[in-house]
C-alpha positions in Angstrom: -27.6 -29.4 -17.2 -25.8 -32.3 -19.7 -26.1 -35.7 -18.5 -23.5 -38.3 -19.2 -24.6 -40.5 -21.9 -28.1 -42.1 -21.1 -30.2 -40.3 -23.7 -33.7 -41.1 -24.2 -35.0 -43.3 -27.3 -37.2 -42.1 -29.7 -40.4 -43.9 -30.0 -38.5 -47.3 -28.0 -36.3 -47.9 -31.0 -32.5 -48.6 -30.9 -30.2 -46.7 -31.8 -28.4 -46.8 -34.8 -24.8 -46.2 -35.7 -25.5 -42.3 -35.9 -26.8 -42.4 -32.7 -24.1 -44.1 -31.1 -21.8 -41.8 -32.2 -23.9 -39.0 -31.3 -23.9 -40.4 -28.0 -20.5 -41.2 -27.3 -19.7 -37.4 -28.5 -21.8 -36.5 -25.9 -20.1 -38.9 -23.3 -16.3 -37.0 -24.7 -17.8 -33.7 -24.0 -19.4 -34.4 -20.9 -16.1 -36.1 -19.4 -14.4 -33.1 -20.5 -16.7 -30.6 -18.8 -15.7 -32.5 -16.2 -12.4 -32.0 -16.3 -12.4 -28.5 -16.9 -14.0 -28.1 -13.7 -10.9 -29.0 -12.2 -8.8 -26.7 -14.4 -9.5 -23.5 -12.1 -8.1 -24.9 -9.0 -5.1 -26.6 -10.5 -3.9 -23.5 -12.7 -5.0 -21.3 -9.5 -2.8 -23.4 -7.4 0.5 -23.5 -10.3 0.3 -19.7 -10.4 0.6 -19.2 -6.7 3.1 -21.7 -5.9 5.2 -20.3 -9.1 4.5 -17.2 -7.7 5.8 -17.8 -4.2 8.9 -19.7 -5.3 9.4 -16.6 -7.8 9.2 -14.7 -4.3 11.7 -17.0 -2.3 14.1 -17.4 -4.9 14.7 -13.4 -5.4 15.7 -11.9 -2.0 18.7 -13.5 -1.9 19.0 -11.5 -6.1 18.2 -8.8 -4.4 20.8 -8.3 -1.4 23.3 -7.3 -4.1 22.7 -4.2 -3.3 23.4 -3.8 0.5 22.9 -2.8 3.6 22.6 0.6 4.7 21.9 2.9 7.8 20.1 5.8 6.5 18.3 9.2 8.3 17.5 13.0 7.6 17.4 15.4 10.2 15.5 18.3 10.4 12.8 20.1 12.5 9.3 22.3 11.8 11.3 25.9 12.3 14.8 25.5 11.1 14.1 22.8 8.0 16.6 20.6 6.5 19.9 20.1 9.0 23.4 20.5 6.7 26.8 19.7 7.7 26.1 17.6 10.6 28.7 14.8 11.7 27.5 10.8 11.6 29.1 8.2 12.8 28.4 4.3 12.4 30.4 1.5 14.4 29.5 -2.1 14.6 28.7 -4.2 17.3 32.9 -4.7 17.8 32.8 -0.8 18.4 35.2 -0.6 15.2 34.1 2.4 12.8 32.4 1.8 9.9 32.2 4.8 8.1 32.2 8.9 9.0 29.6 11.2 7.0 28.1 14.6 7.2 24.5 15.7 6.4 23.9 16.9 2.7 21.6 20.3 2.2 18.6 18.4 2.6 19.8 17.0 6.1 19.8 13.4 4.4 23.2 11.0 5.0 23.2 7.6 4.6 26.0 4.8 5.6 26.9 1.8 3.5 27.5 -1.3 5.7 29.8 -4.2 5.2 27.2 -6.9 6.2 23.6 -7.3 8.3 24.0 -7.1 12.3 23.3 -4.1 15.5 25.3 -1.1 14.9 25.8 2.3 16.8 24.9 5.6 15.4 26.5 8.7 16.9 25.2 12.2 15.6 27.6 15.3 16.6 25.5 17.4 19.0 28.2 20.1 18.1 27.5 20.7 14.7 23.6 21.3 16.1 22.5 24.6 15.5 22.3 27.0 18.5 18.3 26.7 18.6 18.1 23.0 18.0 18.8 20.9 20.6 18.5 16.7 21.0 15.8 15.2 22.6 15.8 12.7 25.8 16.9 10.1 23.4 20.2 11.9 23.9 22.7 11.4 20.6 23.4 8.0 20.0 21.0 4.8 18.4 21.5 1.3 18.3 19.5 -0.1 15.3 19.7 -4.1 13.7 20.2 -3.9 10.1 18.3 -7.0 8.3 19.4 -8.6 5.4 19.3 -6.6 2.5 17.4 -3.3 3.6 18.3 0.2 4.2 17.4 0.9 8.3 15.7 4.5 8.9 17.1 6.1 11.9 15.9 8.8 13.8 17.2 11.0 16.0 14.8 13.5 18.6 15.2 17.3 17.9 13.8 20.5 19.4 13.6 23.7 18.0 11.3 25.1 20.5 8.2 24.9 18.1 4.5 23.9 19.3 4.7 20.4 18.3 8.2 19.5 19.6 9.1 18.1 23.6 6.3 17.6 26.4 2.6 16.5 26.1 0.7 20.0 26.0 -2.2 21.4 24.3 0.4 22.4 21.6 1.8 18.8 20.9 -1.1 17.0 20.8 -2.9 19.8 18.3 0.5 19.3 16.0 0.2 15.4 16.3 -3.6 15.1 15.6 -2.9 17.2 12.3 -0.1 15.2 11.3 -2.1 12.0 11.9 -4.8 14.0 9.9 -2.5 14.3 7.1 -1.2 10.4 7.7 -4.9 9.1 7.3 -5.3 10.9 4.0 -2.9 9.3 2.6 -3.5 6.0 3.9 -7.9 6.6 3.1 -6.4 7.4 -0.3 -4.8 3.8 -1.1 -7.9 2.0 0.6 -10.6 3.3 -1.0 -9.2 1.4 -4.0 -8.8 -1.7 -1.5 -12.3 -1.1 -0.3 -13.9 -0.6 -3.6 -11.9 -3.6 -5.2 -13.1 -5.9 -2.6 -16.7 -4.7 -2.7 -17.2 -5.2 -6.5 -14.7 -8.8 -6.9 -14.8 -9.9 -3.2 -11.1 -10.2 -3.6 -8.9 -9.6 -0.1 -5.9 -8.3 -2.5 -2.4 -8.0 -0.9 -0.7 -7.0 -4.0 -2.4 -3.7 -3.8 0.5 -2.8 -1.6 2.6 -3.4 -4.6 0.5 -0.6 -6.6 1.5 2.2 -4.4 5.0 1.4 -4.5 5.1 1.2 -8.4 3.5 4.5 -8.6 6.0 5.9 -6.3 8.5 4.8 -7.9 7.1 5.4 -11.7 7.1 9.0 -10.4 10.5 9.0 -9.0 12.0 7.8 -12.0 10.3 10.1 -14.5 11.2 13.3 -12.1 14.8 12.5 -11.4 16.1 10.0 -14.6 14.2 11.7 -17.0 14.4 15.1 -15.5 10.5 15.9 -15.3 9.3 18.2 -12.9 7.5 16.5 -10.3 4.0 18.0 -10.7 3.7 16.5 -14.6 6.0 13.4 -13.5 3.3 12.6 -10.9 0.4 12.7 -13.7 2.1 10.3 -16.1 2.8 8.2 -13.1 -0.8 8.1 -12.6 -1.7 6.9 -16.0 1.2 4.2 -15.3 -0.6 3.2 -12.1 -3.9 2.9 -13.6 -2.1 1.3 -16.8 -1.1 -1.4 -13.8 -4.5 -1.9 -12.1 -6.5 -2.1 -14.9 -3.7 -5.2 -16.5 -3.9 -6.8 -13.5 -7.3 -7.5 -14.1 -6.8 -8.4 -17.8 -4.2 -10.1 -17.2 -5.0 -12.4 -14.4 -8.3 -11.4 -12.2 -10.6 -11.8 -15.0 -9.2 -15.1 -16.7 -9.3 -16.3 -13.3 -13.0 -14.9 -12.5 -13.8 -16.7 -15.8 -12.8 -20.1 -14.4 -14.6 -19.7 -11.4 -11.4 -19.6 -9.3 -12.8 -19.4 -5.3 -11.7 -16.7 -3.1 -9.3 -18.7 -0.7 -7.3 -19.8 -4.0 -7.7 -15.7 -5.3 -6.2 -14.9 -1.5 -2.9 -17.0 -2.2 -2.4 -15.6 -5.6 -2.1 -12.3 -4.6 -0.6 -12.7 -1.4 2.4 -14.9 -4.4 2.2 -11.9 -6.5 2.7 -9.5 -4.0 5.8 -11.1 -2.9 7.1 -11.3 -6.1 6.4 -7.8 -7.5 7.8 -6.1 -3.9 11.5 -8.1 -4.6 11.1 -7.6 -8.3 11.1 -3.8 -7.3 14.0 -4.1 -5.0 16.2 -5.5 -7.6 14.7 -2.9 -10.3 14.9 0.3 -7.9 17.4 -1.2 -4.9 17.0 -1.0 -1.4 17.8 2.4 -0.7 15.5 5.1 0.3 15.3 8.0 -2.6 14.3 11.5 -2.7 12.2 13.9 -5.1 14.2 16.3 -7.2 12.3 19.6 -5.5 10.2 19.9 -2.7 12.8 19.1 -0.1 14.4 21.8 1.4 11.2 23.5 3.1 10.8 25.0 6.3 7.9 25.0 7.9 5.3 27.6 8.5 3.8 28.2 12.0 0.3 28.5 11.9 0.0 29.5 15.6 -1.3 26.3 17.4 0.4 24.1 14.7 3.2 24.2 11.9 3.2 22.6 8.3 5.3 22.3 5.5 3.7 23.6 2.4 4.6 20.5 1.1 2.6 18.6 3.9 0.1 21.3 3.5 -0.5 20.5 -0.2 -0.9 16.7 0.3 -3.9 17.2 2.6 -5.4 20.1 0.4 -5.0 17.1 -2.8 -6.4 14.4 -0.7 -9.2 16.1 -0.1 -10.1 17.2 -2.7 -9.7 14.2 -4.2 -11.6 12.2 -1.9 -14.4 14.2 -2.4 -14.3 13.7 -6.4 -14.0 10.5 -5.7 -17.1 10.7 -3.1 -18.9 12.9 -6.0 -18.4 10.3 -8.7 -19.6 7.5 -6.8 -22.8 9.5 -6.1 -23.8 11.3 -9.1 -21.8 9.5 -12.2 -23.4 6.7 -14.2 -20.1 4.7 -13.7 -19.9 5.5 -10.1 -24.0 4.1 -9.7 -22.8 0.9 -11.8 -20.1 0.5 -9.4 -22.5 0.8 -6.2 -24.5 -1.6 -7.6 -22.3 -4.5 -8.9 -20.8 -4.2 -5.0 -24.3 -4.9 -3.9 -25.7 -7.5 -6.0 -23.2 -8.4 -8.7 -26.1 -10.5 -10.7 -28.5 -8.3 -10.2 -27.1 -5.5 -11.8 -25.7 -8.1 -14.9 -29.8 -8.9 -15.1 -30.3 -5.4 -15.1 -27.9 -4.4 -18.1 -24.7 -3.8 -16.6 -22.0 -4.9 -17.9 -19.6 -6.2 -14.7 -16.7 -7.1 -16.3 -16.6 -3.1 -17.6 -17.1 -1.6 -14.0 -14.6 -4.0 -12.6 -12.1 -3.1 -15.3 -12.5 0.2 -13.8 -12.6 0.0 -10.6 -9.3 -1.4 -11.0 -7.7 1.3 -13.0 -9.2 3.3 -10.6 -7.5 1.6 -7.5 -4.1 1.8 -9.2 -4.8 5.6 -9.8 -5.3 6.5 -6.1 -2.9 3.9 -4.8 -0.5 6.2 -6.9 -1.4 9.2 -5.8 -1.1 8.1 -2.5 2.2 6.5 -3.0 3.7 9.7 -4.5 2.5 12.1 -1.5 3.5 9.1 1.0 7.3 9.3 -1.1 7.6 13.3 -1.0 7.2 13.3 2.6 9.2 10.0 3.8 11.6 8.9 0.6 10.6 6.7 -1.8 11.5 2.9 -0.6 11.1 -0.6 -2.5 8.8 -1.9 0.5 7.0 1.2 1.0 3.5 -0.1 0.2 4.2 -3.0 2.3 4.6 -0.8 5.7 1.3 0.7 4.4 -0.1 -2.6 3.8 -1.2 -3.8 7.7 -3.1 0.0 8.3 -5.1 0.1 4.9 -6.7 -3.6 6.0 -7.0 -1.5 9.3 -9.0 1.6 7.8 -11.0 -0.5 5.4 -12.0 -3.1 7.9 -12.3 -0.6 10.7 -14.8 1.5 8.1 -16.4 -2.0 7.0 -16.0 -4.3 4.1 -16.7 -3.5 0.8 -17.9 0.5 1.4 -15.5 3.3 0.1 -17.0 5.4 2.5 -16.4 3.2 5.5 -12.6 3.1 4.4 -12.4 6.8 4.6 -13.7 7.4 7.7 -11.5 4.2 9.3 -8.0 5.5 7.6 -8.8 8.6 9.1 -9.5 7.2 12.7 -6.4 5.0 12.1 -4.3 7.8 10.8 -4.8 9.9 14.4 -4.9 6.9 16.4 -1.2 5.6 15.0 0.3 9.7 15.5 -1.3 10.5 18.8 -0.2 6.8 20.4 3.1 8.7 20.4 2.6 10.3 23.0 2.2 7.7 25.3 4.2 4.7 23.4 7.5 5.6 21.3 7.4 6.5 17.7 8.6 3.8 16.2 6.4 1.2 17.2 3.4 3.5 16.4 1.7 1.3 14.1 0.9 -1.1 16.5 -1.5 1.7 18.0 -3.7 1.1 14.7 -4.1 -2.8 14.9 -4.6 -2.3 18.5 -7.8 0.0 17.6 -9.1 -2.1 15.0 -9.3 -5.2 17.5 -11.0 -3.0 20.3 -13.3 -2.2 17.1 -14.2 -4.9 15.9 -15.1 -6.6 19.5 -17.5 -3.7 20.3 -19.0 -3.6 16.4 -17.4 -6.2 14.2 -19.5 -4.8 11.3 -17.2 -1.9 11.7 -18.2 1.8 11.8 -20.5 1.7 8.9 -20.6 -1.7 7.9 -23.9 -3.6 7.7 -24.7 -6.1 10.3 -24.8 -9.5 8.5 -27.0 -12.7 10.0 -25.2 -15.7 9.2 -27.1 -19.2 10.0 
């Protein structure tokens, strides 16, 4: 360690003019080191407050666009709904606007303003084998500022996982909510492995889904790609993404010895400001795939999927377990196991961290991709998509426990279930609740989480 200037004197003599200039170089140097250990903080401090005033300053950019009142209506056996009649008054009961469902069942309702408006669908236009559910015809949603409001209307077709609470139902919900927790384990192991190698709690991961998403929306339906090769280059986009944001910002800020509170508030600032940068880039309304769409789905006796909903848990899986495989047998995948253990140790040992965190990075951003793209071909692709997704992969990966990629798989699962099958007892949409509700109960019972270490602290 350099001490400020009291060096010791050869042989008891005085210094001469050399060495007081040697020492007062010393002095300058040792004030500046002094200094610079103040840097960190303050530039870790200017980032997120011009981060979060980059963040408050846009959403009133991005309202330009509108407010909307948007829905598709279709069910398991007869697909996609056409030609069906919407209507949208406001809270004055004056009509807003009339509209009928496209070929892929989608209609969606400009509005003049934010407020509570009235949505009438035209049981007429129903076909003969669909009929509404006890939610009867008519929805009452409050449109906020700037966003495009989902609404949903109940439907039966008679299929196994439509009306009542039977064996039938609750089969259907558990493999939608098997499906759901894919997608969500998908984006989380990222999370999970991005916390476990950095220690960074990152909300802008959020933000990585959504650019994926919408990377691969823009390739498939501006540039006319199909969606299969449109969703590979968005991958290489989303691990383009993850692996600048640590170049760009993680590592300078590693470097400087930045502490994890401060790390915390600058990605909670950047998460803010990429989600409104990507509402004025994309706008607020909810987009669709070119293909992939118009599907009915196929009754598998107990249960019915789309092939489309089929294919995302046959590519989660077997992604997952390539991801499972390289973390086990790989080189890379051992370095990364390590550095989440003991980041010194395996820097003593010949790793080189900043390497394996440059990857596990890029690696993030691919899955949060992924997972963004399935997440888009089932529900639309939104600006604030990774956001709704944001509260449940904390959920899975602290439900799992900190820091294991395993853990987070097994917990997005549990909370992928838990948030489908609480419908049958709470309505649909509040359903996430059902997931932080599950990881409190958790965490009382084991606050480790499921396979989580138990830690002694004092």
């Amino acid at each position: 360690m350099t001490h400020p200037p009291e060096r010791v004197r050869r042989h008891g003599a005085h210094p001469g003019p050399r060495g007081q200039r040697g020492m007062r170089r010393q002095g300058l140097r040792w004030k500046a080191r002094l200094a610079g250990g103040r840097r960190p903080l303050v530039l870790t401090l200017l980032v997120a407050a011009l981060a979060m005033a980059f963040a408050v300053l846009l959403p009133g950019v991005a309202q330009a666009e509108g407010e909307q009142v948007v829905g598709t209506l279709s069910t398991s056996r007869s697909g996609p709904i056409p030609d069906v009649q919407i209507t949208v008054t406001d809270a004055q009961g004056e009509e807003v606007d009339q509209v009928v469902t496209d070929d892929r069942g989608q209609w969606s309702v400009d509005l003049p303003g934010e407020g509570q408006y009235e949505v009438k669908l035209d049981a007429g236009d129903l076909p003969d084998d669909v009929k509404l559910g006890s939610g009867g015809d008519t929805r009452t949603v409050t449109v906020a500022p700037g966003r495009a409001q989902p609404v949903n209307f109940g439907l039966s077709d008679g299929t196994t996982g439509s009306g009542g609470a039977g064996a039938g139902r609750i089969i259907q919900l558990f493999i939608d909510g098997l499906r759901f927790g894919l997608l969500i384990a998908m984006c989380a192991v990222g999370l999970s492995l991005i916390f476990g190698t950095t220690g960074l709690t990152n909300f802008a991961h959020s933000e990585l889904v959504t650019i994926g998403a919408v990377a691969a929306w823009y390739l498939n339906v501006s540039a006319g790609i199909p969606l299969i090769w449109a969703t590979l280059l968005a991958l290489v986009v989303g691990g383009a993404v993850g692996a600048l944001n640590d170049l760009a910002l993680w590592r300078p800020l590693r470097r400087r010895g930045t502490g994890l509170i401060a790390a915390l508030v600058v990605s909670i600032g950047l998460s803010l400001a990429l989600r409104y940068l990507i509402q004025i880039i994309f706008g607020g309304r909810s987009r669709a795939y070119v293909g992939y769409q118009s599907q009915r789905a196929v009754d598998y006796g107990l249960f019915s999927l789309t092939p489309r909903a089929l294919t995302s848990i046959v590519i989660s899986i077997i992604v997952l377990v390539l991801v499972a495989l390289m973390l086990q047998r790989t080189k890379i995948g051992k370095a990364m196991r390590a550095v989440a253990d003991n980041r010194d140790l395996a820097a003593s040992s010949g790793i080189n961290v900043d390497r394996v965190i440059l990857i596990v990075w890029a690696l993030g951003g691919t899955l949060a991709t992924l997972g963004g793209v399935l997440l888009g071909l089932s529900d639309n692709v939104q600006w604030d998509m990774g956001f709704r997704l944001l509260l449940l992969m904390f959920a899975g990966v602290t439900l799992g426990g900190l820091g294991t990629a395993y853990g987070a798989l097994i917990g997005s699962l549990v909370v992928g279930v838990f948030v489908q099958m609480s419908t049958l007892i709470i309505p649909s949409d509040i359903k996430y609740v059902g997931g932080l509700l599950l990881l409190i109960v958790i965490l009382v019972i084991r606050p480790q989480g499921i396979l989580g270490s138990r830690v002694r602290v004092g």
